[in-house]
ChimeraX commands (.cxc) that place a marker at each C-alpha (Angstrom):
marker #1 position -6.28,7.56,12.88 radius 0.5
marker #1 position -4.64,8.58,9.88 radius 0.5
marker #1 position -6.22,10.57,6.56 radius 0.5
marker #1 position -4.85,10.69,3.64 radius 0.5
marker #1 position -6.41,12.60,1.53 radius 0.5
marker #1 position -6.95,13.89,-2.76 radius 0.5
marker #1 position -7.81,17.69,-2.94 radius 0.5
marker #1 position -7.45,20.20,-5.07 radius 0.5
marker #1 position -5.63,22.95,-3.29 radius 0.5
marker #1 position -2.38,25.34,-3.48 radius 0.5
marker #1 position -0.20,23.54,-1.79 radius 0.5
marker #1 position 0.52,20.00,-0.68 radius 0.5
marker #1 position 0.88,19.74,2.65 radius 0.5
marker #1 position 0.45,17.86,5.80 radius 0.5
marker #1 position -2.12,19.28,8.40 radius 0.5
marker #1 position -2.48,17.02,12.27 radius 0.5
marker #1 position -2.01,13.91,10.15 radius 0.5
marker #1 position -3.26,14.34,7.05 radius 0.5
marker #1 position -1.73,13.69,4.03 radius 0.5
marker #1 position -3.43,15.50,0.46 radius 0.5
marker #1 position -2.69,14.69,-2.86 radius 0.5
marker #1 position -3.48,17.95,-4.82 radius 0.5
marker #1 position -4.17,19.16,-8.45 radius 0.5
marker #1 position -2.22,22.19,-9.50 radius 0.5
marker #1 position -3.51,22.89,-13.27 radius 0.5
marker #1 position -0.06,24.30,-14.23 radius 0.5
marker #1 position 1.83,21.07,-13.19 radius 0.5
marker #1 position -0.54,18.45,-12.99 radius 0.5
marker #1 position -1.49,15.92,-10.33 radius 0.5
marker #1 position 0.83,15.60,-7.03 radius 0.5
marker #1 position 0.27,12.50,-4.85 radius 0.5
marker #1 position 0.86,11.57,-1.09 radius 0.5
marker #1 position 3.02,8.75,0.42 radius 0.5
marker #1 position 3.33,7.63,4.45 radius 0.5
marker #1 position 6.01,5.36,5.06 radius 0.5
marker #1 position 7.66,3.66,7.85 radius 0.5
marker #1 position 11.18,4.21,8.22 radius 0.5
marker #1 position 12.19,0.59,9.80 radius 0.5
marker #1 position 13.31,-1.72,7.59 radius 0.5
marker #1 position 12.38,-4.99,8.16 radius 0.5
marker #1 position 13.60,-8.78,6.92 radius 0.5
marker #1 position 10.26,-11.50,6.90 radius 0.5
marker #1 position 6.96,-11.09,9.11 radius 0.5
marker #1 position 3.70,-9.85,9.44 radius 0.5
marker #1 position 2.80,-6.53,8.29 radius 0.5
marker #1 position -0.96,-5.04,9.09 radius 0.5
marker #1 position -3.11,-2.27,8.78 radius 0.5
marker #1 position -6.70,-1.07,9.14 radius 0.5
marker #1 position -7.34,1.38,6.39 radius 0.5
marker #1 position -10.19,2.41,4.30 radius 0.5
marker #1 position -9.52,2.63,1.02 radius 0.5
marker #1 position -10.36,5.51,-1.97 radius 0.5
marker #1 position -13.69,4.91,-3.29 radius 0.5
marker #1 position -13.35,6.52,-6.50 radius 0.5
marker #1 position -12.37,5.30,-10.07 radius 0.5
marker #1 position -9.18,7.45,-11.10 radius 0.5
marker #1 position -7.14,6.99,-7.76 radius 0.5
marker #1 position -5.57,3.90,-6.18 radius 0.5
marker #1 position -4.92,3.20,-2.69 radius 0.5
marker #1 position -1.93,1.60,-1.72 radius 0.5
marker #1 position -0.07,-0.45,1.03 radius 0.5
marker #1 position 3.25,-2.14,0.19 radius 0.5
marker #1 position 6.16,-3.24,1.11 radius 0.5
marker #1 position 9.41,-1.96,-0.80 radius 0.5
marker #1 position 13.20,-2.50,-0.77 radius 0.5
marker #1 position 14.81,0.97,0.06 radius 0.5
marker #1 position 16.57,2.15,-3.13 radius 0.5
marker #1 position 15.32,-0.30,-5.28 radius 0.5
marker #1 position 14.66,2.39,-7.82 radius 0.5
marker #1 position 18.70,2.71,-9.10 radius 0.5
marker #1 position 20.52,0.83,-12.07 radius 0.5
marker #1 position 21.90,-2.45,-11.64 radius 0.5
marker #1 position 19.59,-2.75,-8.31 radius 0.5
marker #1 position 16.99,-5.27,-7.73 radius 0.5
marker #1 position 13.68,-3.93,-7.38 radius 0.5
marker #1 position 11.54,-5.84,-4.95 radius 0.5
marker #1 position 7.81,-4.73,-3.89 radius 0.5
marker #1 position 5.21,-6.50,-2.65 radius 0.5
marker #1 position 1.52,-4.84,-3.03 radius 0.5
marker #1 position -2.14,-4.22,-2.08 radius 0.5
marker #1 position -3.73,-1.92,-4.29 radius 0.5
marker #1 position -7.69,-0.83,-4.42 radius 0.5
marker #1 position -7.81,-0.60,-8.46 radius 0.5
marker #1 position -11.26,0.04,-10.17 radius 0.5
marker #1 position -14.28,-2.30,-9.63 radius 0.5
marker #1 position -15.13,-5.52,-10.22 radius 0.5
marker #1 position -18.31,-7.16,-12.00 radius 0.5
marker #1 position -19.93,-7.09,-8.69 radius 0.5
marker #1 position -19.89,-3.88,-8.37 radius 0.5
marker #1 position -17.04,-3.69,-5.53 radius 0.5
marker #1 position -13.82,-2.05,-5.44 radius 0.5
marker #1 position -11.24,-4.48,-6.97 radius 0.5
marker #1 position -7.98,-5.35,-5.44 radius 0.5
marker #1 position -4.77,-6.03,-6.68 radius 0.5
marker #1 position -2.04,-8.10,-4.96 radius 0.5
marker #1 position 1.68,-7.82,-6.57 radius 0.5
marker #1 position 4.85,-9.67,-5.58 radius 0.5
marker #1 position 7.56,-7.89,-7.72 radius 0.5
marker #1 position 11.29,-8.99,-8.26 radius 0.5
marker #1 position 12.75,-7.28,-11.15 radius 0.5
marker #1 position 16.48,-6.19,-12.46 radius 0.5
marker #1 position 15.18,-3.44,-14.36 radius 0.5
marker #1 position 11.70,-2.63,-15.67 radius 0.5
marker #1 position 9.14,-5.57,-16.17 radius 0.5
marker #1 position 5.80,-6.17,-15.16 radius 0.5
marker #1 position 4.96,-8.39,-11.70 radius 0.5
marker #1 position 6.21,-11.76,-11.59 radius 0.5
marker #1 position 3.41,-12.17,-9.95 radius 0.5
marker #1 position -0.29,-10.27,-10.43 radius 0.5
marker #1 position -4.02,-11.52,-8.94 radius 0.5
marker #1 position -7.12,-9.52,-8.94 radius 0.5
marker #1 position -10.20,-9.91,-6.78 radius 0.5
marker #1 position -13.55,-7.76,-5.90 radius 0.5
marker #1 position -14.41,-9.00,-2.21 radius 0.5
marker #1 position -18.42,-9.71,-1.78 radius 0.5
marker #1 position -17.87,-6.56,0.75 radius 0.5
marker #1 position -17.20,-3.12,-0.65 radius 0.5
marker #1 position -13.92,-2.39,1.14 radius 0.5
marker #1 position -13.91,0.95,-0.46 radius 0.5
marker #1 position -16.77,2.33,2.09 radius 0.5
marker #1 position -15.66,0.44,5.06 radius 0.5
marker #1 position -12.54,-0.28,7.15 radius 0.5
marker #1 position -10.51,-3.94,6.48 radius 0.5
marker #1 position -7.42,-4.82,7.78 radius 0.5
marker #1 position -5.07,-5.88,5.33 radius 0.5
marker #1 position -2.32,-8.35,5.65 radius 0.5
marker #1 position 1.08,-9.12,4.38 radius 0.5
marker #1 position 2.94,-12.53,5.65 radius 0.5
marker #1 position 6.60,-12.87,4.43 radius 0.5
marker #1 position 8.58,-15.87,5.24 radius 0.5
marker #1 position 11.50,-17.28,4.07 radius 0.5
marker #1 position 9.47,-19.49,1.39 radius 0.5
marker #1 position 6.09,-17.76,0.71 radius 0.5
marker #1 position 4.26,-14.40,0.36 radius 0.5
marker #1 position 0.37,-14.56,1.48 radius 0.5
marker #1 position -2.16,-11.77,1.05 radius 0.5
marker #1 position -4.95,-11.21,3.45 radius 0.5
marker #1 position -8.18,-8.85,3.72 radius 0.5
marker #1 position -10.01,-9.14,7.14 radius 0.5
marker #1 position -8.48,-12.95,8.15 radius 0.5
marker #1 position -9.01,-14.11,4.67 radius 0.5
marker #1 position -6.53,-15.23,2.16 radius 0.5
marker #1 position -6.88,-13.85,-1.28 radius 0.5
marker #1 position -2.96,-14.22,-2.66 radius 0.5
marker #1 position 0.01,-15.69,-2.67 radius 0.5
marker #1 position 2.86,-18.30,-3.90 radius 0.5
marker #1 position 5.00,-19.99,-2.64 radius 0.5
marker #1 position 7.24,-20.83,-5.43 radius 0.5
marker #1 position 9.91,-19.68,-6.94 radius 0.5
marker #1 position 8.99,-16.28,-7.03 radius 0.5
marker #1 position 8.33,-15.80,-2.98 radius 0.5
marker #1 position 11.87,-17.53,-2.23 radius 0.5
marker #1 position 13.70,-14.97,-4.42 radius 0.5
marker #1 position 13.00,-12.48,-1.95 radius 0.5
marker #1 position 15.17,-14.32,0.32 radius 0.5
marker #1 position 18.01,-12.14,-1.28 radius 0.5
marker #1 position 16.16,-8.80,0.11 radius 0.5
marker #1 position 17.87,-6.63,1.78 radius 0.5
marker #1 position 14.73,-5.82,3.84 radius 0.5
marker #1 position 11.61,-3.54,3.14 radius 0.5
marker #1 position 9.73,-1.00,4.96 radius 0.5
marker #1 position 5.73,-0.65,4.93 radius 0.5
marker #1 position 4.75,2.47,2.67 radius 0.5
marker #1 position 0.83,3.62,2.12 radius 0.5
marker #1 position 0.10,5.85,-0.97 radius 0.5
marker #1 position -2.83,7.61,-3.14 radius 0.5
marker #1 position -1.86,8.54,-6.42 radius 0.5
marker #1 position -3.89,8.98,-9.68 radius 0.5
marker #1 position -4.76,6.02,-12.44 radius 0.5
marker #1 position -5.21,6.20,-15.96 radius 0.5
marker #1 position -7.64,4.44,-18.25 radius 0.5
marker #1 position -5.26,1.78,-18.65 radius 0.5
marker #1 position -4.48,1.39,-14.66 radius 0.5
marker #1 position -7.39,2.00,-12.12 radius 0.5
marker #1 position -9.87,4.57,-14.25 radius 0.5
marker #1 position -9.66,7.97,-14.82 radius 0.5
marker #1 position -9.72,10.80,-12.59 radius 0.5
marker #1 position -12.53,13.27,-12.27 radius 0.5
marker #1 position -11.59,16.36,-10.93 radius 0.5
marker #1 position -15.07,17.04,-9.92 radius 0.5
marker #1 position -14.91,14.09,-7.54 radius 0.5
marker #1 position -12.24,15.86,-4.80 radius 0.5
marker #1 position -11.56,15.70,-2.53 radius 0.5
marker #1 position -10.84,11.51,-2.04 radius 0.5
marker #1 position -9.72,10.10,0.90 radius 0.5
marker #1 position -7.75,7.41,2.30 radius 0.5
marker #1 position -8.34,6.32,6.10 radius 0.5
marker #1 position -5.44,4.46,8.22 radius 0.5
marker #1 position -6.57,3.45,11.69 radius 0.5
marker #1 position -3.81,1.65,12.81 radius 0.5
marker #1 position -0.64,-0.43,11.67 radius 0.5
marker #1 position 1.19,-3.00,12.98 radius 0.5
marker #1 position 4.26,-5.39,12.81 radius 0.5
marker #1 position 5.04,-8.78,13.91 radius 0.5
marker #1 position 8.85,-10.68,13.54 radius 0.5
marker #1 position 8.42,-14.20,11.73 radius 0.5
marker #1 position 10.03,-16.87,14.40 radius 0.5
marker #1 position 11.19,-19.22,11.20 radius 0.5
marker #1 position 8.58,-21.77,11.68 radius 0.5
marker #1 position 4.55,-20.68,12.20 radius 0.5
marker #1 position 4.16,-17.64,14.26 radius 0.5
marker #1 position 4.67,-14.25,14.47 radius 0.5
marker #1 position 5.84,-12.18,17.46 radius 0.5
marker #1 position 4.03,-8.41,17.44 radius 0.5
marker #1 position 6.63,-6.08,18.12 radius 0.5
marker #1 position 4.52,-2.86,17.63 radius 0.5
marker #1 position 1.34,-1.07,16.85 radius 0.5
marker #1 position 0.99,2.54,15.82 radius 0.5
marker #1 position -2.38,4.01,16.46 radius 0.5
marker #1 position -1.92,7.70,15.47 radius 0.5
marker #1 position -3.26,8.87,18.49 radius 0.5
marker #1 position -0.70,11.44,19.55 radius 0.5
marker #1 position -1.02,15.11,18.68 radius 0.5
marker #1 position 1.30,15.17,15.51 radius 0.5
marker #1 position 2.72,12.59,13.39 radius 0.5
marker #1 position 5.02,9.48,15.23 radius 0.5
marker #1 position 8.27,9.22,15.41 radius 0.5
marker #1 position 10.02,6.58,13.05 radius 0.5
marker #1 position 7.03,7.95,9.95 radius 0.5
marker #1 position 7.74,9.88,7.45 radius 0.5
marker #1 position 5.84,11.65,4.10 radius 0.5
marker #1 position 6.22,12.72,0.52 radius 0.5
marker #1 position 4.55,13.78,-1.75 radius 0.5
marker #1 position 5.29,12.92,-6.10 radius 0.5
marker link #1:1,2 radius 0.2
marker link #1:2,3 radius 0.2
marker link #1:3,4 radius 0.2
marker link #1:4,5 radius 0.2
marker link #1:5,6 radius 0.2
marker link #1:6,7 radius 0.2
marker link #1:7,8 radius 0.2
marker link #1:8,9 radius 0.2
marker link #1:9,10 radius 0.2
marker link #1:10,11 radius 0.2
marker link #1:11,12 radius 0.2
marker link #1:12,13 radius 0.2
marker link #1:13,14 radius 0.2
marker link #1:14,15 radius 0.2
marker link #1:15,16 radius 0.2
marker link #1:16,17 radius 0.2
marker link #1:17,18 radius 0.2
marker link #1:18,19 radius 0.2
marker link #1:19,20 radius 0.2
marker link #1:20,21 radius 0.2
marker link #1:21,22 radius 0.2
marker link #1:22,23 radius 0.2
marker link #1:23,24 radius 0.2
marker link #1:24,25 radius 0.2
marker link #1:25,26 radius 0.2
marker link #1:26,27 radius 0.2
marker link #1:27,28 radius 0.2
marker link #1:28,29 radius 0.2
marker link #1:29,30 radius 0.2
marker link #1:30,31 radius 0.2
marker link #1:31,32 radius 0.2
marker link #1:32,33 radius 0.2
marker link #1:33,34 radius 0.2
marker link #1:34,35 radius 0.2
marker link #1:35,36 radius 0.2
marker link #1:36,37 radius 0.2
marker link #1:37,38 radius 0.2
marker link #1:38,39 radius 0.2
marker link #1:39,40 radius 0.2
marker link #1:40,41 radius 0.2
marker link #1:41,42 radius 0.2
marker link #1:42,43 radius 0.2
marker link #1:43,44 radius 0.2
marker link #1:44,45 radius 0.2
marker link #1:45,46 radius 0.2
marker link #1:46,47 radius 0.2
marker link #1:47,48 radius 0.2
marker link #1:48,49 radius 0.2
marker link #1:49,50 radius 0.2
marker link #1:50,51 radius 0.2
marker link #1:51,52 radius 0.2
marker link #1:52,53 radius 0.2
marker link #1:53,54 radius 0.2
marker link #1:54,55 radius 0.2
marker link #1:55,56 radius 0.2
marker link #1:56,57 radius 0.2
marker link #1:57,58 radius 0.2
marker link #1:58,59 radius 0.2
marker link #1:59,60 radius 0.2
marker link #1:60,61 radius 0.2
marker link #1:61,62 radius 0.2
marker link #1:62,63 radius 0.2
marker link #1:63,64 radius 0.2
marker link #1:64,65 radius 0.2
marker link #1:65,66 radius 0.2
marker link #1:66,67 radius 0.2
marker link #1:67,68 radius 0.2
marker link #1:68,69 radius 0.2
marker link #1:69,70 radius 0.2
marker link #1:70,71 radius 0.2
marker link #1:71,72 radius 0.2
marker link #1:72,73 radius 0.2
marker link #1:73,74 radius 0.2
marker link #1:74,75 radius 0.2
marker link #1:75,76 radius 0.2
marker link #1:76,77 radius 0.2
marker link #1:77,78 radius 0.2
marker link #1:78,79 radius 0.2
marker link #1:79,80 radius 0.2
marker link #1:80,81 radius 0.2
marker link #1:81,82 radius 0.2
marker link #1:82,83 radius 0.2
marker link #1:83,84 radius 0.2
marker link #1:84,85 radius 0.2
marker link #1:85,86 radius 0.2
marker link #1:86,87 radius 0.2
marker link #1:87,88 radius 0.2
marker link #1:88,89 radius 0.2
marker link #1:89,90 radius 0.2
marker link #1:90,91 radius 0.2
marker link #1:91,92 radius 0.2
marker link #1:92,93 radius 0.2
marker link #1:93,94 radius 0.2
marker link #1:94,95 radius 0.2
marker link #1:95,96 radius 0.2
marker link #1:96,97 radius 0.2
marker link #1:97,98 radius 0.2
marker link #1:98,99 radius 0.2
marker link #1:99,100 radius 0.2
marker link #1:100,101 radius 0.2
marker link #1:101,102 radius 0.2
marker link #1:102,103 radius 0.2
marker link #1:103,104 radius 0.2
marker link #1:104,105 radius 0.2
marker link #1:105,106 radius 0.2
marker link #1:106,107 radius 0.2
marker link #1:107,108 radius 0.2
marker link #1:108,109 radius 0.2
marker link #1:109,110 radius 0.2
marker link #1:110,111 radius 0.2
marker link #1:111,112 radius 0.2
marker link #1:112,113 radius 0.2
marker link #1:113,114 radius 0.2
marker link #1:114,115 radius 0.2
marker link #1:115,116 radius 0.2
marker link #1:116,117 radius 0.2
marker link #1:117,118 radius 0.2
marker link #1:118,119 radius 0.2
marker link #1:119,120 radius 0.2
marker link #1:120,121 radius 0.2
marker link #1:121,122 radius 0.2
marker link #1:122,123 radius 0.2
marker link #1:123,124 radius 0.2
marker link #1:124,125 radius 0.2
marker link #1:125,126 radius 0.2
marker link #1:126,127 radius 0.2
marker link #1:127,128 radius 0.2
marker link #1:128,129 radius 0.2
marker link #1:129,130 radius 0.2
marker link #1:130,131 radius 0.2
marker link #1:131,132 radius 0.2
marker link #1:132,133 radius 0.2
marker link #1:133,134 radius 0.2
marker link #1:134,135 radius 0.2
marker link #1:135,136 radius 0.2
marker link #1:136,137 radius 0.2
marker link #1:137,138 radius 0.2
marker link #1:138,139 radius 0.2
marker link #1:139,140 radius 0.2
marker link #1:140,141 radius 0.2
marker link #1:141,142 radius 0.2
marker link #1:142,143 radius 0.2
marker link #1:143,144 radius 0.2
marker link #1:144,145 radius 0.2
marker link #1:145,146 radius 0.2
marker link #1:146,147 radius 0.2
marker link #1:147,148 radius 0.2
marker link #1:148,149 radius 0.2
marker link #1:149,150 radius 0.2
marker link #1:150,151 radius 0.2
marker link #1:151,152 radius 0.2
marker link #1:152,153 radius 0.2
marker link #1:153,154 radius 0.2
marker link #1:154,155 radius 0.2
marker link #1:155,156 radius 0.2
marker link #1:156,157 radius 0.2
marker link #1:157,158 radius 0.2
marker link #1:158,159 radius 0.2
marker link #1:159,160 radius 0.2
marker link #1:160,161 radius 0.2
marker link #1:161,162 radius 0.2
marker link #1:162,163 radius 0.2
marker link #1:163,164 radius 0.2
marker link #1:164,165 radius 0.2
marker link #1:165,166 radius 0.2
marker link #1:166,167 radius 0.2
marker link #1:167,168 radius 0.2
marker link #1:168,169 radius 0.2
marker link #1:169,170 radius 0.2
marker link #1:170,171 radius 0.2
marker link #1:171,172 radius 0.2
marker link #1:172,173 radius 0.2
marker link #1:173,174 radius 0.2
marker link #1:174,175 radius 0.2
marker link #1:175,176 radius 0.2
marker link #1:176,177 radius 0.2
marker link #1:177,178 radius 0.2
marker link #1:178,179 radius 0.2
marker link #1:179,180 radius 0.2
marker link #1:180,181 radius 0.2
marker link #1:181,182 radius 0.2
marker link #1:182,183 radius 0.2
marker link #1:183,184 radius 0.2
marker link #1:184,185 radius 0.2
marker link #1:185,186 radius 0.2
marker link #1:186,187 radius 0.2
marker link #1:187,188 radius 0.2
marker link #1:188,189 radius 0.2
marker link #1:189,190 radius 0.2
marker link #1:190,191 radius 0.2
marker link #1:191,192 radius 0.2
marker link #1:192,193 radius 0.2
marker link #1:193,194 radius 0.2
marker link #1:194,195 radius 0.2
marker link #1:195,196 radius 0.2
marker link #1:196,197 radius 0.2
marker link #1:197,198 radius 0.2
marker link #1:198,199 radius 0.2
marker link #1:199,200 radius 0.2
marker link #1:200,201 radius 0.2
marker link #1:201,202 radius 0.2
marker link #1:202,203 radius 0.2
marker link #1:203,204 radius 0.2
marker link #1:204,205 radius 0.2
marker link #1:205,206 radius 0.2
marker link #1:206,207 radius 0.2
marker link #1:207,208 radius 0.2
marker link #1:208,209 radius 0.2
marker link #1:209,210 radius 0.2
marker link #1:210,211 radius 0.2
marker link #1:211,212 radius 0.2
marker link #1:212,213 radius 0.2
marker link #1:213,214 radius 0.2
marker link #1:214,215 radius 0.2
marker link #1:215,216 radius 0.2
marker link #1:216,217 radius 0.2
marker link #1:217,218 radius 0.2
marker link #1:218,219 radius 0.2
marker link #1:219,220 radius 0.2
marker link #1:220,221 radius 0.2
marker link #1:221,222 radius 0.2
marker link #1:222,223 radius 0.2
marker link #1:223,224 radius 0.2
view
């Protein structure tokens, strides 16, 4: 298993597998990233995480084109993010398929509070890409996705590679923080990937557990 985790501390840093996002008062909030460094074209992509439970910080798992970030690059991203709370009272999520040349918002955006709090409890979250759609999944159940237009654009992806984050919100974008409330943390149990065979199923290649005595090979951190 896997923590990630929001603290306020001196230093950011990565202790057994644990990732904190600190508050330095001089310089302002710093947040934590885990990535995997393959880069992969269509499939399944999985994990078992628990997200935040606070207002202020988001949770993340996403798939993102290396490099997408320079000019005259397309940006794509595909996302699950634990934003705020819904009218029932559960943690919200947020699914995001994003093509862009340039800075614009989502082509694509859906929210949805489950009728479970995911936010106290493990779910295993779910990405299929395939060469015509983009599906979203919490515990075996859809919640997202196209097929249109929008999913068959990412047919010009170069690839992406799974990434997991905590960072900090704003009123406008998943609350605002409260100090007070750290340290939050982010759980990731396991993760796993499955090739797409170009029809209806999906071969599992891997599973990481985390079970070793220091972080795997093929992961990586950062911190922002």
């Amino acid at each position: 298993m896997l923590l990630m985790d929001a603290s306020i501390s001196a230093l950011c840093q990565i202790l057994l597998w644990s990732l904190s996002f600190s508050w330095h008062q001089a310089e302002g909030v710093v947040s934590a990233e885990l990535f995997h460094t393959g880069v992969y074209k269509y499939g399944r992509f999985e994990a078992r995480i628990q997200m935040p439970p606070r207002m202020g910080v988001i949770g993340g798992f996403f798939l993102w084109q290396l490099e997408s970030q320079w000019a005259n690059t397309h940006w794509y991203e595909l996302d699950i993010e634990r934003m705020g709370y819904g009218r029932n009272g559960r943690c919200q999520l947020q699914a995001n398929v994003l093509e862009a040349h340039g800075n614009k918002p989502p082509d694509y955006k859906l929210r949805v509070a489950p009728s479970r709090d995911v936010c106290h409890r493990y779910a295993v979250y779910k990405f299929e890409w395939t060469k015509n759609c983009i599906h979203f999944f919490i515990n075996g159940h859809k919640f997202a996705g196209t097929c249109t237009s929008k999913a068959r654009e990412f047919r010009r992806s170069r690839g992406m590679r799974m990434h997991f984050n905590v960072w900090q919100g704003n009123r406008n974008f998943g609350g605002n923080l409260n100090y007070k409330q750290l340290p939050i943390y982010m759980f990731i149990d396991w993760v796993r990937y499955s090739s797409w065979d170009g029809g209806k199923k999906f071969t599992r290649k891997w599973t990481e557990k985390f079970d070793g005595p220091g972080l795997p090979a093929g992961w990586g951190y950062g911190e922002y």
